[in-house]
Backbone as a chain_set.jsonl record, in Angstrom:
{"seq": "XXXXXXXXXXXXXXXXXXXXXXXXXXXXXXXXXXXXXXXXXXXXXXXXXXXXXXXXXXXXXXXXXXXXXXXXXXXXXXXXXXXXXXXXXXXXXXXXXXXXXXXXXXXXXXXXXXXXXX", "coords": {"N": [[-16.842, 11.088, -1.313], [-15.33, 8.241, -2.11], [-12.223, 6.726, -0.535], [-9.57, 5.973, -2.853], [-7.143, 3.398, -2.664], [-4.079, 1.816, -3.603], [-3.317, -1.532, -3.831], [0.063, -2.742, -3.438], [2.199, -5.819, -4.409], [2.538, -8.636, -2.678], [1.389, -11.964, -2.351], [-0.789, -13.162, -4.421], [-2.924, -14.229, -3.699], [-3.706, -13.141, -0.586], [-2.989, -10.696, -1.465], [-5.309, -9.745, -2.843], [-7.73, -10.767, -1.22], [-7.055, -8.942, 0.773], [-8.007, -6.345, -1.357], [-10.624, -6.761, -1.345], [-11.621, -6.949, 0.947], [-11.15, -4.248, 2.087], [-12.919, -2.668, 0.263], [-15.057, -3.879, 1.176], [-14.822, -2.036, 3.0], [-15.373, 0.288, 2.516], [-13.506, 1.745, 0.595], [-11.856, 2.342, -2.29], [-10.511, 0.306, -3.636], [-7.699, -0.973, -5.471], [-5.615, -3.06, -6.718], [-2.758, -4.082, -7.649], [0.068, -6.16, -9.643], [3.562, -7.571, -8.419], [4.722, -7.104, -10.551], [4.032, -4.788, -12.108], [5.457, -2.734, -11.247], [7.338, -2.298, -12.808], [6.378, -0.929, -14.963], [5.958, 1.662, -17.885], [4.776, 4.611, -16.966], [3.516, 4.083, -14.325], [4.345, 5.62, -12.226], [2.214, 7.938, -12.806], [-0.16, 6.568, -12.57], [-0.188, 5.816, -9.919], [-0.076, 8.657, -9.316], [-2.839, 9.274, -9.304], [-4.504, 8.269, -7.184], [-5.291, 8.0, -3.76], [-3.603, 6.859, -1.59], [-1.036, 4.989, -0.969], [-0.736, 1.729, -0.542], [1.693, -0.932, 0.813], [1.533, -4.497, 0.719], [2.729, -7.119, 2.375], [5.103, -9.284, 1.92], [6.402, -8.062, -0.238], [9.28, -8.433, -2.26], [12.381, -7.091, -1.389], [14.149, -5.448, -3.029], [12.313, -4.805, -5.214], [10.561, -3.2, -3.327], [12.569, -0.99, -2.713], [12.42, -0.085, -5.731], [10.257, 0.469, -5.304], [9.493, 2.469, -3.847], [11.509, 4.327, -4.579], [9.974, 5.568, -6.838], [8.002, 6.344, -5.497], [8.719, 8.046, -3.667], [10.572, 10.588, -1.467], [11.502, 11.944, -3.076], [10.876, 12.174, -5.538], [8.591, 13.396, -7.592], [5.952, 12.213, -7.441], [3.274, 12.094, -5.032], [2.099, 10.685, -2.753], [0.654, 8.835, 0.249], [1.771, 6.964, 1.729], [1.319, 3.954, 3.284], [2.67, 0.846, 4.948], [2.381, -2.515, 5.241], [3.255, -4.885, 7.374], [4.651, -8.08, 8.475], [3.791, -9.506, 11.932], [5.519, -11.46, 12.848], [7.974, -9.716, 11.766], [9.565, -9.838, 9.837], [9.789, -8.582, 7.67], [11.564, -5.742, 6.062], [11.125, -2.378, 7.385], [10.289, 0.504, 5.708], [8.467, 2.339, 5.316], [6.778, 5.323, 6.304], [4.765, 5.123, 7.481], [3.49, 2.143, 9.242], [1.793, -0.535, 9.975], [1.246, -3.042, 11.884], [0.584, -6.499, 10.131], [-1.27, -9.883, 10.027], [-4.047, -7.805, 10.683], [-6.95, -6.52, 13.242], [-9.859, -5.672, 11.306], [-10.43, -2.736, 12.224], [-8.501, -1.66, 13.328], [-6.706, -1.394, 10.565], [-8.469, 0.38, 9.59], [-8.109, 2.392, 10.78], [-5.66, 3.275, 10.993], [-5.041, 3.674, 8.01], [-7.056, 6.056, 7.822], [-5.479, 7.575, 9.517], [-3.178, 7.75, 7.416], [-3.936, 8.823, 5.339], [-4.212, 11.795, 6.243], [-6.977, 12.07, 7.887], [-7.428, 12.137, 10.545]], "CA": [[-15.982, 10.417, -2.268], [-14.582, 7.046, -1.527], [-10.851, 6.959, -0.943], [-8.733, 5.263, -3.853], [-6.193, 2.723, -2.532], [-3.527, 1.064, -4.189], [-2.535, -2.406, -2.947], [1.091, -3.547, -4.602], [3.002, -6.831, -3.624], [2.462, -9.709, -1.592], [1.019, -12.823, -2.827], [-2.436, -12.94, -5.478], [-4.841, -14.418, -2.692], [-3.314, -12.326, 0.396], [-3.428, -9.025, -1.857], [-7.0, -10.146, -3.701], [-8.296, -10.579, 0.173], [-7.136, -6.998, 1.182], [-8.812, -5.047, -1.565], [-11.641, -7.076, -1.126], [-11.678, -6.477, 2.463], [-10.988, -2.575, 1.526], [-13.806, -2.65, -0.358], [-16.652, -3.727, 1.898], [-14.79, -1.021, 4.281], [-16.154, 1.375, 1.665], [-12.69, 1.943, 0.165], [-12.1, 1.53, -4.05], [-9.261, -0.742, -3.423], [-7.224, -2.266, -6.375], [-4.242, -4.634, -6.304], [-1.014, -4.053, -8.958], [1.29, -7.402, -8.754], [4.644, -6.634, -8.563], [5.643, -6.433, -11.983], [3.196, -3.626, -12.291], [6.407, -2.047, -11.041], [8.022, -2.395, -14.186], [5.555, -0.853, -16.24], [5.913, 3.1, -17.621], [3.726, 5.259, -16.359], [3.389, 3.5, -12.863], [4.151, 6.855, -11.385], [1.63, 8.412, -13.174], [-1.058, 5.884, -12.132], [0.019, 5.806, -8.472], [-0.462, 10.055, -8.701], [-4.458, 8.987, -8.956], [-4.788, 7.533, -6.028], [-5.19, 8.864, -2.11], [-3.181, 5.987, -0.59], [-0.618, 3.306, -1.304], [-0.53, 0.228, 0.95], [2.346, -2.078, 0.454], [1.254, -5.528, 1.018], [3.439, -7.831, 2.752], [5.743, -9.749, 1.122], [6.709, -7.887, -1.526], [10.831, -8.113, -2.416], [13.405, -5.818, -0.818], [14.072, -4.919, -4.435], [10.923, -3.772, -5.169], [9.91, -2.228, -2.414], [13.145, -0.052, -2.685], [12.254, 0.443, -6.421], [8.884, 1.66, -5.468], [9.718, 3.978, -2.162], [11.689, 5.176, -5.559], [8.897, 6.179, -7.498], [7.043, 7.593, -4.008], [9.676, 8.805, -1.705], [10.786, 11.949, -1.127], [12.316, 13.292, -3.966], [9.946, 11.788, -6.556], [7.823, 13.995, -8.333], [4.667, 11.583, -7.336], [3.239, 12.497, -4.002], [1.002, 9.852, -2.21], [0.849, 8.722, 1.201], [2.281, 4.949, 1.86], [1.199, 2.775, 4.724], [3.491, -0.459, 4.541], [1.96, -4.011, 6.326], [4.501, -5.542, 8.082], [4.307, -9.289, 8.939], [3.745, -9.494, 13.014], [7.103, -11.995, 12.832], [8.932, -9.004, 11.552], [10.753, -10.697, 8.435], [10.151, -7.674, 6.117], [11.871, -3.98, 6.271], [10.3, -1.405, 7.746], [10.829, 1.384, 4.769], [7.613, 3.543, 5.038], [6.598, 5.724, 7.424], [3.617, 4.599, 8.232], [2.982, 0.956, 9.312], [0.782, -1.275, 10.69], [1.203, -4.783, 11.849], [-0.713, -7.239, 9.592], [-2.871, -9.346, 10.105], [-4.584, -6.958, 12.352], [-8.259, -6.485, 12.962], [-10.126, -4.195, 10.504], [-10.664, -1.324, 12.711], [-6.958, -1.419, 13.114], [-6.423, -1.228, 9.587], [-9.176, 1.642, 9.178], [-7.03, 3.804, 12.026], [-4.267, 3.547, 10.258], [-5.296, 4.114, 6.862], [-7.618, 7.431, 7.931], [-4.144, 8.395, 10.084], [-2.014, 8.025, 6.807], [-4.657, 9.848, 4.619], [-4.452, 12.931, 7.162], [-8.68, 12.082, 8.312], [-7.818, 11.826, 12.192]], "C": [[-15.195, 9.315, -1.557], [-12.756, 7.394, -1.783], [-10.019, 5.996, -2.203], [-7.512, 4.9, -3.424], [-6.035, 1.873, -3.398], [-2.498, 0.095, -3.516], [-1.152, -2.63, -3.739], [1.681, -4.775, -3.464], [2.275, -7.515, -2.619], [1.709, -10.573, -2.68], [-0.74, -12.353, -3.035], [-3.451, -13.163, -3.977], [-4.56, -13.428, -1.307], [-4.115, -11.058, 0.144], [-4.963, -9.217, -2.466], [-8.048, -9.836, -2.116], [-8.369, -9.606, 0.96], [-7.808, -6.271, 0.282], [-9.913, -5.55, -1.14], [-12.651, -6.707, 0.489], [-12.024, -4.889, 2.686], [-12.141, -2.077, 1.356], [-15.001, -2.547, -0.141], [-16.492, -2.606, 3.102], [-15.661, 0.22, 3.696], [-15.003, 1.7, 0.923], [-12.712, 1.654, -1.428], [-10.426, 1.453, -4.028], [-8.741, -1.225, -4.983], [-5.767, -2.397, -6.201], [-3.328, -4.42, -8.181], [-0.539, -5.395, -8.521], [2.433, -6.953, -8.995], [5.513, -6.291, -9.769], [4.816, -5.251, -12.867], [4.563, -2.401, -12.282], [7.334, -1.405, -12.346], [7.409, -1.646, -14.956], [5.638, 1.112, -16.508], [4.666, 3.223, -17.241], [2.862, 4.959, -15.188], [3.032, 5.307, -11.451], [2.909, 7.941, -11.175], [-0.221, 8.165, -12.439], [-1.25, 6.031, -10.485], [-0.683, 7.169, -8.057], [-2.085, 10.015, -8.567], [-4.796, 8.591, -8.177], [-4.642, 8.503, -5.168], [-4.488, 8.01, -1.42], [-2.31, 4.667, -1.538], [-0.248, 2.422, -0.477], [0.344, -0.736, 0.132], [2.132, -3.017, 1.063], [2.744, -6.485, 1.403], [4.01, -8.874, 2.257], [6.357, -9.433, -0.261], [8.508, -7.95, -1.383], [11.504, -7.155, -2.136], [13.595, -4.84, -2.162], [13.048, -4.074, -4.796], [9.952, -3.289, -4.681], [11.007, -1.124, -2.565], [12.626, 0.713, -4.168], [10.72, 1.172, -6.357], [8.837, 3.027, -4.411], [10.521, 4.743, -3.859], [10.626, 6.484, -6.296], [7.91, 6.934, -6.716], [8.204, 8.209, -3.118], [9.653, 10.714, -2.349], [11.321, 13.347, -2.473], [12.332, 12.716, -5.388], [8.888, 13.332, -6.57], [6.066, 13.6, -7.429], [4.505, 11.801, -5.87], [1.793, 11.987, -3.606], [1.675, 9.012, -1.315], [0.958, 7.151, 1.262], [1.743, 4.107, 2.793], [1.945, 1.414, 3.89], [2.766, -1.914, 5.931], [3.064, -4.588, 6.259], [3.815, -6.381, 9.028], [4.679, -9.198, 10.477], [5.597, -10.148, 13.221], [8.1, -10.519, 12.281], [10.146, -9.004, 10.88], [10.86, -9.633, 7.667], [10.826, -6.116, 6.783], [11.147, -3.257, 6.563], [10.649, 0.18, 6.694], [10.313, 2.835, 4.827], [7.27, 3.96, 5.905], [5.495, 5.387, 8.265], [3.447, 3.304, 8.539], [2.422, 0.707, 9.976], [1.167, -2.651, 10.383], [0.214, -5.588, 10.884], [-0.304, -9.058, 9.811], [-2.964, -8.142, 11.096], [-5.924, -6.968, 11.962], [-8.397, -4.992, 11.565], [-9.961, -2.96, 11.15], [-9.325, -0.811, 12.681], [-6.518, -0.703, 11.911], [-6.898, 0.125, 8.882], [-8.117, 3.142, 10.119], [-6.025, 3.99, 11.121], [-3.994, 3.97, 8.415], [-6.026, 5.768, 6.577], [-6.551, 8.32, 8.602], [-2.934, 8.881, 8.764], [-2.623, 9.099, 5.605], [-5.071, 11.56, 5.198], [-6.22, 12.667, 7.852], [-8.627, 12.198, 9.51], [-6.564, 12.331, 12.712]], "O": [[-14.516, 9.517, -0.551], [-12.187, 7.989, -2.697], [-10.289, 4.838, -1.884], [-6.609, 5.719, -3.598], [-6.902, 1.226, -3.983], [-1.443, 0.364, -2.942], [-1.368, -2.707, -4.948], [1.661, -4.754, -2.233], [1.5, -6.981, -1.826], [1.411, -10.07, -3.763], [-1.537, -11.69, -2.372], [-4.334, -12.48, -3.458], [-5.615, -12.863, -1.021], [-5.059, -10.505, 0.708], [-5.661, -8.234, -2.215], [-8.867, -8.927, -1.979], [-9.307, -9.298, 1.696], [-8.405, -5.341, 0.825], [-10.469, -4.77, -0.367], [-13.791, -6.387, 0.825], [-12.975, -4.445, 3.328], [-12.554, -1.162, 2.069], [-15.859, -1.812, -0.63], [-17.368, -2.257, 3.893], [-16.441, 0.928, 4.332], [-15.554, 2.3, 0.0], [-13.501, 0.814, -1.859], [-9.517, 2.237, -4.299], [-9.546, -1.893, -5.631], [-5.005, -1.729, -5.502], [-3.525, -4.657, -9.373], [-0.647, -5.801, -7.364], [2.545, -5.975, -9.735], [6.503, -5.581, -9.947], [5.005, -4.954, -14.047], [4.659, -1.453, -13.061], [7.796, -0.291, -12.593], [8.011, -1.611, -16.029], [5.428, 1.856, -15.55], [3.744, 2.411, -17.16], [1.736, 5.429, -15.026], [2.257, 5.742, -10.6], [2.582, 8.561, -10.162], [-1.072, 8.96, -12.04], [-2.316, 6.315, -9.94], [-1.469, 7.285, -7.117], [-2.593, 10.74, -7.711], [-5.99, 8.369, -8.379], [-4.111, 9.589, -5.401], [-4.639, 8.289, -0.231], [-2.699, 3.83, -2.353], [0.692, 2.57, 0.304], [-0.016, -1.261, -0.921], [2.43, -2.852, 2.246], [3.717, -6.448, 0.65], [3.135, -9.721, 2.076], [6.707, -10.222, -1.138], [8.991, -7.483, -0.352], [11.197, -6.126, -2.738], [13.213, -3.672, -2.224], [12.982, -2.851, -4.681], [8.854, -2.983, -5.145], [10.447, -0.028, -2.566], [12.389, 1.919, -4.09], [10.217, 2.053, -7.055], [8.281, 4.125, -4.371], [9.959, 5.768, -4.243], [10.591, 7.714, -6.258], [7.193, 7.862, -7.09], [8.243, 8.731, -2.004], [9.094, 11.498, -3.116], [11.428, 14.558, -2.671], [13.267, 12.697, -6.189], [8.617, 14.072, -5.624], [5.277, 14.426, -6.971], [5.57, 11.723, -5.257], [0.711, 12.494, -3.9], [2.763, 8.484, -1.541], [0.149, 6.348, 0.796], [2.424, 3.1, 2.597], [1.845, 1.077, 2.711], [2.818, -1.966, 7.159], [3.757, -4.784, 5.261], [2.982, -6.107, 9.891], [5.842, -8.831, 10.644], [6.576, -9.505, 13.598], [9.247, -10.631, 12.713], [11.248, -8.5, 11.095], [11.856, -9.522, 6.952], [10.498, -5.598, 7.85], [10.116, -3.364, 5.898], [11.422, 0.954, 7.258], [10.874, 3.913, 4.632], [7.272, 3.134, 6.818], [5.408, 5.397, 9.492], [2.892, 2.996, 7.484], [2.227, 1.504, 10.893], [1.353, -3.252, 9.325], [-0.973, -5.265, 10.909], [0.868, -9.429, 9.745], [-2.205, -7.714, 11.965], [-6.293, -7.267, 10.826], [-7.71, -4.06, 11.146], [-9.308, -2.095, 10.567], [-9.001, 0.246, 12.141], [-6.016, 0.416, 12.011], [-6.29, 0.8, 8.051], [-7.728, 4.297, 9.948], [-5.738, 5.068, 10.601], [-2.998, 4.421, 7.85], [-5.777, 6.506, 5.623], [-6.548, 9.539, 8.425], [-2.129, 9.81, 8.832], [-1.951, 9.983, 5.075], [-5.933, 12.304, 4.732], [-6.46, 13.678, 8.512], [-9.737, 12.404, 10.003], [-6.349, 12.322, 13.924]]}, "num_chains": 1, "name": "protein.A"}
């Protein structure tokens, strides 16, 4: 069974280029934009998934309102990895990160590390 990641935030061609990327990893990648955030039943949607990757650049705002809807003492219970720009402009929120860019393999380590696989 392929894993089911969910990209949110960062800019259309950035995040479009990660599932896509995702995708030929073997992953079934799709991309929310950030006013996905907004929408009921977000939580609900998110609980279908094996993985949420926050894409880089998303707003302090709504990255806090989504660690909301995933953190700790949410209901919804799915594992985060957060990309964080090498410059080091965005918050570090989630427990898991990974520098981005980074090579793929990079990206696969760290995605099979946040899905428990390794």
């Amino acid at each position: 069974m392929r894993a089911r990641v969910v990209i949110v935030g960062g800019g259309p061609v950035v995040s479009k280029a990660l599932q896509a990327l995702l995708g030929s990893a073997g992953y079934c990648a799709q991309f929310l934009r950030e006013s996905a955030l907004e929408e009921v039943g977000l939580g609900e949607r998110l609980a279908e998934s094996h993985l949420l990757i926050i894409a880089p650049d998303l707003s302090a705002e709504r990255l806090q309102s989504l660690l909301g809807i995933v953190g700790p003492a949410s209901s919804v219970k799915i594992p985060v990895l957060q990309l964080v720009p090498v410059n080091g402009e965005q918050r570090r929120l989630a427990e898991s990160i990974v520098h981005w860019p980074c090579p793929m393999e990079e990206l696969r380590r760290a995605i099979e590390t946040a899905l428990g696989l390794s």
